[in-house]
C-alpha positions in Angstrom: -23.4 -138.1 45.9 -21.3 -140.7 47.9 -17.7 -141.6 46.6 -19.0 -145.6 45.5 -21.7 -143.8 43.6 -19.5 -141.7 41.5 -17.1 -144.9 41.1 -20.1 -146.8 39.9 -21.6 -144.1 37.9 -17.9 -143.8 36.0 -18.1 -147.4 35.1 -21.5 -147.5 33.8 -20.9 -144.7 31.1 -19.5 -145.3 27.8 -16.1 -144.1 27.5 -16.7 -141.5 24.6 -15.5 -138.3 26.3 -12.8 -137.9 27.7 -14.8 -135.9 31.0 -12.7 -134.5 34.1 -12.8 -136.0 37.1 -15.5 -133.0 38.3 -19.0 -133.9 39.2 -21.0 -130.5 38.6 -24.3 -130.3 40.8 -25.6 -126.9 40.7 -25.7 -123.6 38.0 -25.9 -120.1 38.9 -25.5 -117.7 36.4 -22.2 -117.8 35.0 -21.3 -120.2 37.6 -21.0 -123.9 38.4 -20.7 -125.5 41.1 -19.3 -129.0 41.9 -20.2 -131.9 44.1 -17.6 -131.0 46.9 -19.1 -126.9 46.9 -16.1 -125.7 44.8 -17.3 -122.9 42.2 -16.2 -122.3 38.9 -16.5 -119.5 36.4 -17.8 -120.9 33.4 -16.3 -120.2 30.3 -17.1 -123.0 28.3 -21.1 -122.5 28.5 -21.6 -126.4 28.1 -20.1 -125.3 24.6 -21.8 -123.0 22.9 -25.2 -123.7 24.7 -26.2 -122.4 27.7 -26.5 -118.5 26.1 -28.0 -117.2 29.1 -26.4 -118.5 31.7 -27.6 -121.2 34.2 -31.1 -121.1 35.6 -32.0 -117.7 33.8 -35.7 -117.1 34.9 -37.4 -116.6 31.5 -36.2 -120.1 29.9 -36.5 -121.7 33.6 -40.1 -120.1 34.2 -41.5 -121.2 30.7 -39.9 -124.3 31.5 -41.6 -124.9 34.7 -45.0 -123.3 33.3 -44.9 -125.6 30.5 -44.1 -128.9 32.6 -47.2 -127.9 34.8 -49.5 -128.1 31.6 -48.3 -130.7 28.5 -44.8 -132.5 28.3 -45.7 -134.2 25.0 -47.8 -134.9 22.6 -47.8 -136.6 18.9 -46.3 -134.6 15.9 -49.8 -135.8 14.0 -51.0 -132.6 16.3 -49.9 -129.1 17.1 -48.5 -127.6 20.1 -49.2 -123.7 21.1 -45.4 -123.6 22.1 -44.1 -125.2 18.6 -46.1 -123.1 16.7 -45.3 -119.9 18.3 -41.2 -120.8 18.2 -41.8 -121.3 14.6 -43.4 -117.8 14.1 -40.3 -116.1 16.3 -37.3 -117.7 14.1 -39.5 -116.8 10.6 -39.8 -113.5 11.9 -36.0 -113.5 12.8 -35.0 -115.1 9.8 -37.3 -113.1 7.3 -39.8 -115.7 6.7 -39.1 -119.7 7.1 -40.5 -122.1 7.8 -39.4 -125.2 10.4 -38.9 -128.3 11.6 -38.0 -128.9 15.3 -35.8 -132.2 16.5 -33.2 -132.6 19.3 -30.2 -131.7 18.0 -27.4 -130.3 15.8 -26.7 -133.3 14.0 -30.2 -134.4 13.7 -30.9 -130.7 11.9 -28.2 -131.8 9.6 -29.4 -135.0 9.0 -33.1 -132.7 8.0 -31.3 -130.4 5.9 -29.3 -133.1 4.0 -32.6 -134.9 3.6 -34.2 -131.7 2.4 -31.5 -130.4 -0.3 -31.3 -133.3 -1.9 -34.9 -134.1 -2.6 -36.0 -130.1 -3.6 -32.9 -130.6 -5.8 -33.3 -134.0 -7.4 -29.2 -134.0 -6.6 -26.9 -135.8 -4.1 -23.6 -133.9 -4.3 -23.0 -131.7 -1.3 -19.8 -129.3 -0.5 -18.3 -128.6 2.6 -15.1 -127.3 3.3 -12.1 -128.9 4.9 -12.0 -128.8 8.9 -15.8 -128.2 9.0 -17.9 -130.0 11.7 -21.4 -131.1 11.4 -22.2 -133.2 13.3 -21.1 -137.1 14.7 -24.4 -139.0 13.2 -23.3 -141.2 10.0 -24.7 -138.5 7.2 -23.7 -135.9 9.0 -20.2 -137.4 10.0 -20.2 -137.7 5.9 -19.9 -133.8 5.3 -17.5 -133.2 8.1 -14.0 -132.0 6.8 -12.1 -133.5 9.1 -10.6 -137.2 8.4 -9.7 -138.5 11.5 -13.3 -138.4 12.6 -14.6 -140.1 9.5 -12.3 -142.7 9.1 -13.2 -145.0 11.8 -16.7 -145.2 10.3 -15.9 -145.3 6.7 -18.1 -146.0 4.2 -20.1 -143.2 4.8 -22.4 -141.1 3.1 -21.1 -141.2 -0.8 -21.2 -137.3 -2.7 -19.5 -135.4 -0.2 -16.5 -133.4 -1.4 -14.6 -131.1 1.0 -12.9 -127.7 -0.7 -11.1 -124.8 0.6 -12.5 -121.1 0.6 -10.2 -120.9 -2.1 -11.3 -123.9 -4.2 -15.0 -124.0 -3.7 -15.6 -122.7 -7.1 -14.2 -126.4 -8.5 -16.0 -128.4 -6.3 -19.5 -126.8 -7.5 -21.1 -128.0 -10.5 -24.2 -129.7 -12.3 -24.6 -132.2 -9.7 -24.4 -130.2 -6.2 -27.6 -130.3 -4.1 -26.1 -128.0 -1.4 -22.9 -125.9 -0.3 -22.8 -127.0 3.4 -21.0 -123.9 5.9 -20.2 -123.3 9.1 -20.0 -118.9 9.1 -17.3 -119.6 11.7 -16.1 -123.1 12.3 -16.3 -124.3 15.6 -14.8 -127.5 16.6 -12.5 -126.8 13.0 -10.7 -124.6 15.3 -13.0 -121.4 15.5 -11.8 -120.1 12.0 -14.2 -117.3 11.0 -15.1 -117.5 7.0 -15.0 -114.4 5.5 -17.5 -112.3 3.7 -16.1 -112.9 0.6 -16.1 -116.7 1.0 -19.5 -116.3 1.8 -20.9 -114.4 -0.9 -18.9 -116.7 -3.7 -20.7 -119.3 -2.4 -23.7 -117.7 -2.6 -23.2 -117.0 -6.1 -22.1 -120.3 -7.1 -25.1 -121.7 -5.7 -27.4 -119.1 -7.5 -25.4 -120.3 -10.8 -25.6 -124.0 -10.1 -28.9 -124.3 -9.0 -27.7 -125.7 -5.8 -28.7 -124.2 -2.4 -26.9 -122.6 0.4 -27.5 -123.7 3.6 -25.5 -122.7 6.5 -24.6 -124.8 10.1 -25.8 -122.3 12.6 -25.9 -125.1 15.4 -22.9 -123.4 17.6 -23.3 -119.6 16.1 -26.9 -119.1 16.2 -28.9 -117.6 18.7 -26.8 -114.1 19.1 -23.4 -116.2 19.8 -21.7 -114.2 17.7 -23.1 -110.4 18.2 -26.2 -110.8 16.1 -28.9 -113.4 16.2 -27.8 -115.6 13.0 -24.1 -115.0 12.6 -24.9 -114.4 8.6 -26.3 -111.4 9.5 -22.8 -109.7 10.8 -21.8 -111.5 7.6 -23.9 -110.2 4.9 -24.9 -113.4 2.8 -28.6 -114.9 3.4 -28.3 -118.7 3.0 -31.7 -120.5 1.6 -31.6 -122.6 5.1 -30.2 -122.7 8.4 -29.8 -125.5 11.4 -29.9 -124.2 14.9 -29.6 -126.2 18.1 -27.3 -125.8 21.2 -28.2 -122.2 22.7 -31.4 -122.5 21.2 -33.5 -123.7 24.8 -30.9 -122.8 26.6 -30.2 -126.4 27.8 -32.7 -128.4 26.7 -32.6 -130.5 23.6 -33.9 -129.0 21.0 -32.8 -128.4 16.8 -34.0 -127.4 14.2 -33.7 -126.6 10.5 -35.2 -123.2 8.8 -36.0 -123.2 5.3 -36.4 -119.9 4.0 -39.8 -119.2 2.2 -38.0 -118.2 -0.8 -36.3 -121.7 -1.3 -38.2 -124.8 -2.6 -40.0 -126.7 0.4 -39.7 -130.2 -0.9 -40.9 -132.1 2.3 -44.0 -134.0 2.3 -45.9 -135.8 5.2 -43.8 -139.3 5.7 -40.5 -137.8 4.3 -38.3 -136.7 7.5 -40.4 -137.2 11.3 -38.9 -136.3 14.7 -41.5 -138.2 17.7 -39.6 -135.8 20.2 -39.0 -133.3 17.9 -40.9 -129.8 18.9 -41.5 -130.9 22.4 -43.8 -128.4 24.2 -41.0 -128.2 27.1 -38.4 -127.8 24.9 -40.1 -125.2 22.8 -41.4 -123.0 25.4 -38.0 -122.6 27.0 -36.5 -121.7 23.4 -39.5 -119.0 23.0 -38.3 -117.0 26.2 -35.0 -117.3 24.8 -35.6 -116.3 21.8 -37.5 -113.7 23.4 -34.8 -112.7 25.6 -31.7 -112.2 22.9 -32.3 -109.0 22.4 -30.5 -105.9 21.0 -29.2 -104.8 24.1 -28.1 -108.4 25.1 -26.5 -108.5 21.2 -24.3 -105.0 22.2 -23.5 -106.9 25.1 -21.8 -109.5 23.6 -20.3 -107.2 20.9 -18.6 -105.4 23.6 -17.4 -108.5 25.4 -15.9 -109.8 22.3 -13.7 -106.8 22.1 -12.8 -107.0 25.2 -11.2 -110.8 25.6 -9.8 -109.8 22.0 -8.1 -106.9 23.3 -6.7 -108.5 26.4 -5.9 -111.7 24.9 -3.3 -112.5 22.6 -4.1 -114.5 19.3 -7.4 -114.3 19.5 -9.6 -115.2 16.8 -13.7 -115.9 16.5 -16.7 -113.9 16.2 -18.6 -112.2 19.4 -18.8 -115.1 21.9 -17.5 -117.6 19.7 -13.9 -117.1 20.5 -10.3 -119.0 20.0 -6.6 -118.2 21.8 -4.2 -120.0 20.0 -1.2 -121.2 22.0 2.4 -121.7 21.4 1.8 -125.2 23.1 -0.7 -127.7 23.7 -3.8 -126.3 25.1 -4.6 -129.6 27.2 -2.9 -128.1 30.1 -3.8 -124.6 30.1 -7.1 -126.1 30.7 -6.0 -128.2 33.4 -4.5 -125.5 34.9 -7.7 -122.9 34.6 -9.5 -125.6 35.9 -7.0 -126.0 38.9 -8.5 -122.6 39.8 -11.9 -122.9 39.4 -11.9 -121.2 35.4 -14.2 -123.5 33.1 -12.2 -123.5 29.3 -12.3 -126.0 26.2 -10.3 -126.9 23.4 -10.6 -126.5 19.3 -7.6 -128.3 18.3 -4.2 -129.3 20.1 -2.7 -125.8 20.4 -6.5 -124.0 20.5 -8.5 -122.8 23.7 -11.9 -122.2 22.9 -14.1 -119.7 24.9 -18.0 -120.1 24.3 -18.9 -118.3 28.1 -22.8 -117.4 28.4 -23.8 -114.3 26.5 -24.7 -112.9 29.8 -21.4 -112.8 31.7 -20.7 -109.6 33.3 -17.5 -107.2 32.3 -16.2 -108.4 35.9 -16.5 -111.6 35.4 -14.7 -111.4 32.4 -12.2 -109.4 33.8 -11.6 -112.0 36.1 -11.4 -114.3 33.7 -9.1 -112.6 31.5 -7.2 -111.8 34.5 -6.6 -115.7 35.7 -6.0 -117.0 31.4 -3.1 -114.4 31.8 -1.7 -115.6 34.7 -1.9 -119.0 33.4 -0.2 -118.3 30.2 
């Protein structure tokens, strides 16, 4: 890509990230690498969602499999790959069934829709410094103000507690308690067990349901497939997205068998929702997050957490907080060629694929240190 090209490009894009001045071309593993042949360790993982790394063979063969056969087809039909991811995340979830779109928010949206119609209700809980999504409805149940206001009116019925004062924001009126099992962009705060099985019960008593945000922690981010099962609490539903295709766009929501269904042809559509592409890649994922790659990522955790100072999060799903702004600490990594986010001003975020080797995280323990 020639300099005027990038200029151009740059001008032609909305401004609504703040990007770095890095044009990456090509993905190997845990590695990127950028438009002048500079490589990077990625940390980041395109946050939260390449899980296996770049160009993995199973998601990049089913891909390419798939691509050679069907790219799309009418939701008024089925697809052999749709159907066949629905069967793996019912038998991962204990029986559920789903609907496929193309992204977190958009599985929001679904399970918004979904609660409030097998509830009759349009009160819905979330807690403070949660993130659902940018889309207006789920914008509505994110806890965190600056992000609504510019938007406002939103969605009406949303309330936002604390895990201490969830109990007075539940009542008569609640269609669903809304949670992340660790927030992400809230600053990677991991909600305890306890927090999790009140809301559980205060569901139960209210006849509202539970449904939990498993867009960033889903998919064995944090050390076990769904995050609630390190946790101990089974909500009614779930949304997935991000790692789920490794790449691709995909969501989805996952209602639990046990939970009313409520949707009916005509109430909630998707047309690229379920793509056979998408699915198929999400199928050898799926697939490939096994218990061997879940250890993996249990002993990884461990390992940032005891190199690191101040770290918090949940396997993969990790935080360091700083004693200054974080903005140039990821400057700086990048300077030398570390991939790092942010979850708040003073918070680095690491999200690196499950797959990164104990060297490579050595190394990239090694280079944060130096740094800080």
């Amino acid at each position: 890509m020639t300099e005027t090209t990038q200029v151009l490009s740059h001008h032609n894009l909305l401004p609504t990230y703040a990007r770095q001045e890095i044009t990456f071309v090509e993905g190997d593993g845990s590695w990127l690498i950028d438009s002048n042949g500079a490589r990077y360790l990625d940390l980041l993982g395109g946050i939260a969602v390449v899980g296996l790394g770049h160009l993995h063979p199973a998601p990049l063969r089913a891909a390419h499999e798939q691509l050679d056969r069907l790219w799309h087809t009418s939701n008024l039909f089925y697809t052999e790959p749709m159907e066949q991811l629905a069967a793996k995340l019912s038998d991962r979830f204990g029986g559920a069934d789903a609907f496929f779109c193309n992204s977190g928010a958009e599985a929001i949206e679904a399970a918004l829709k979904w609660a409030r119609k097998a509830t009759g209700r349009s009160g819905l809980v979330a807690l403070e410094g949660s993130f659902h999504g940018r889309t207006l409805g789920a914008l509505s149940v994110t806890g965190q103000p600056p992000k609504r206001a510019p938007f406002e009116p939103l969605l009406p019925g949303a309330a936002f507690a604390t895990p201490d004062t969830l109990a007075g924001h539940v009542g008569g009126d609640t269609a669903a308690i809304l949670l992340e099992p660790v927030q992400g962009e809230g600053g990677v705060h991991l909600l305890s067990a306890e927090t999790l099985a009140e809301a559980r019960a205060l569901a139960d008593r209210h006849g509202a349901l539970l449904v939990f945000d498993e867009v960033q922690t889903g998919v064995g981010r944090c050390g076990a497939f769904f995050a609630w099962e390190r946790l101990g609490v089974k909500p009614d539903a779930l949304t997935l997205a991000k790692g789920l295709a490794n790449g691709l766009p995909i969501g989805a929501l996952l209602v639990g068998h046990d939970a009313p269904t409520a949707f009916e042809p005509g109430d909630h559509a998707s047309t690229f929702g379920g793509n056979p592409v998408a699915c198929a890649a999400a199928c050898a994922v799926v697939d490939t997050v096994d218990d061997d790659l879940l250890a993996h990522v249990r002993s990884l955790s461990d390992r940032f957490a005891a190199a690191l100072p101040n770290t918090r999060g949940l396997g993969l799903l990790l935080a360091v907080e700083l004693d200054g702004p974080a903005a140039p600490v990821v400057d700086a990594a990048l300077a030398r060629g570390l991939v790092v986010g942010t979850a708040g001003p003073t918070t680095l975020r690491l999200t690196p694929p499950l797959t990164l080797s104990a060297d490579d995280a050595d190394l990239a323990i090694t280079t944060l240190k130096e740094i800080l």
